[in-house]
C-alpha positions as CSV (number, residue, x, y, z in Angstrom):
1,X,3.5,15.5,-46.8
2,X,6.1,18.0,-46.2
3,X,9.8,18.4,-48.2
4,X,11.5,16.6,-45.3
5,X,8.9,13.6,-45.0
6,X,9.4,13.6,-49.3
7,X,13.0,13.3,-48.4
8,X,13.2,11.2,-45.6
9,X,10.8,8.7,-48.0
10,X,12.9,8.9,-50.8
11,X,16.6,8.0,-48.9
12,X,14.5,5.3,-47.2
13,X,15.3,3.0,-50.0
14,X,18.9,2.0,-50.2
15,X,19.2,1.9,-54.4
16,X,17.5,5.6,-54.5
17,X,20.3,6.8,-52.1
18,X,23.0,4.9,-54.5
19,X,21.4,6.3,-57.2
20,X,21.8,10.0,-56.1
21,X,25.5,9.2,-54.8
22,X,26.4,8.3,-58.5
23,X,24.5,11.5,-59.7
24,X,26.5,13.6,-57.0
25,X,29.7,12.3,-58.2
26,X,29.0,11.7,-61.9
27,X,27.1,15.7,-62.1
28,X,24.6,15.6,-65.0
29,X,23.8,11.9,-66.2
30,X,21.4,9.5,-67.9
31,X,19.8,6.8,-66.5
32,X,21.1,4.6,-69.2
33,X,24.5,5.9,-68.0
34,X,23.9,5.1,-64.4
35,X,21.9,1.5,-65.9
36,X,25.2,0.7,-66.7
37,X,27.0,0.8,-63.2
38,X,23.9,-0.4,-61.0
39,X,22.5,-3.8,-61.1
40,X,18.7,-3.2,-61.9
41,X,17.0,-2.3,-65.2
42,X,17.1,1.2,-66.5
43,X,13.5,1.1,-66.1
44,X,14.0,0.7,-62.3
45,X,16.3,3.2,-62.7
46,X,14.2,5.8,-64.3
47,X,10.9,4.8,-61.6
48,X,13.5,5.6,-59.0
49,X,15.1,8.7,-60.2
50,X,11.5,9.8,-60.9
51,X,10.9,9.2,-56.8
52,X,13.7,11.5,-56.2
53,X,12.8,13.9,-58.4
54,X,9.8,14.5,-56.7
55,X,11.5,14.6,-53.5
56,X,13.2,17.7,-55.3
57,X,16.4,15.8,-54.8
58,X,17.2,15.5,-58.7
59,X,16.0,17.8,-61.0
60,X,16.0,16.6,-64.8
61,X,16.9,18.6,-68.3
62,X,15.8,17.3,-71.6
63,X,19.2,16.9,-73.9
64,X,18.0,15.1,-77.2
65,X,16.0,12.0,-76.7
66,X,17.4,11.7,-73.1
67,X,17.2,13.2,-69.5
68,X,20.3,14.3,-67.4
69,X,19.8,14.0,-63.7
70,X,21.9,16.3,-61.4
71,X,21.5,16.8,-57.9
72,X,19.5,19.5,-56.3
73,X,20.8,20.4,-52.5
74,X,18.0,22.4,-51.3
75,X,15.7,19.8,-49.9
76,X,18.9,18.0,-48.8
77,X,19.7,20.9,-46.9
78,X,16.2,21.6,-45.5
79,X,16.7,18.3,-44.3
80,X,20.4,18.8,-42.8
81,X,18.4,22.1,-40.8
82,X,15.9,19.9,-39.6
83,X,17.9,17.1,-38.3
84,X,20.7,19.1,-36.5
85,X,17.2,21.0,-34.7
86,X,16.3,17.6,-33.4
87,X,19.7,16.7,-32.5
88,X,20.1,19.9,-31.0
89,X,16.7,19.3,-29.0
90,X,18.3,15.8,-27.7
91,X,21.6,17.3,-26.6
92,X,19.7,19.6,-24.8
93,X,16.9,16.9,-23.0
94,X,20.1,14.3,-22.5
95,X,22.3,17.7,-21.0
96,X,19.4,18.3,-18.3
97,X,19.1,14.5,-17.3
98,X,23.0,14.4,-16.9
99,X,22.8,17.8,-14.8
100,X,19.5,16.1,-12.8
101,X,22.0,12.7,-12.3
102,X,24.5,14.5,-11.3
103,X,22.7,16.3,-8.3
């Protein structure tokens, strides 16, 4: 599976985008932090942290007996290349049907 398919899997899920929303805004946090503003377990929590993590979309630090989650942008922005390529493709297929409609 490439990076973007990892990505694309992980943000498929509405609590795992949430989830990385909180740990964009909040920087480096614990899942029992987050546990306490999200409606689901910590345990659910930490399984979906875990999925982003191997998205590369968190990365985790040991501090202590807990981990802190911050955001990693790199596969987010591997994605953000891809995406504006396809929309880019799309402008340029819908462009040529307008040009083709307009003859």
């Amino acid at each position: 599976m490439s990076q973007v398919d990892d990505v694309l899997a992980a943000l498929a899920d509405p609590m795992r985008r949430r989830i990385l929303d909180l740990v964009a805004a909040k920087g480096a946090v614990t899942a029992s932090a987050l546990a306490t503003e999200l409606p689901v377990s910590r345990q659910a929590i930490v399984k979906h942290l875990a999925v982003l993590e191997r998205a590369e979309l968190v990365a985790s630090e040991r501090a202590g007996r807990e981990n802190n989650f911050s955001v990693r942008s790199g596969a987010l922005d591997a994605t953000a290349t891809w995406m504006a390529g396809l929309a880019s493709q799309w402008d340029a297929r819908l462009a040529a049907i307008k040009k083709i409609a307009e003859s």
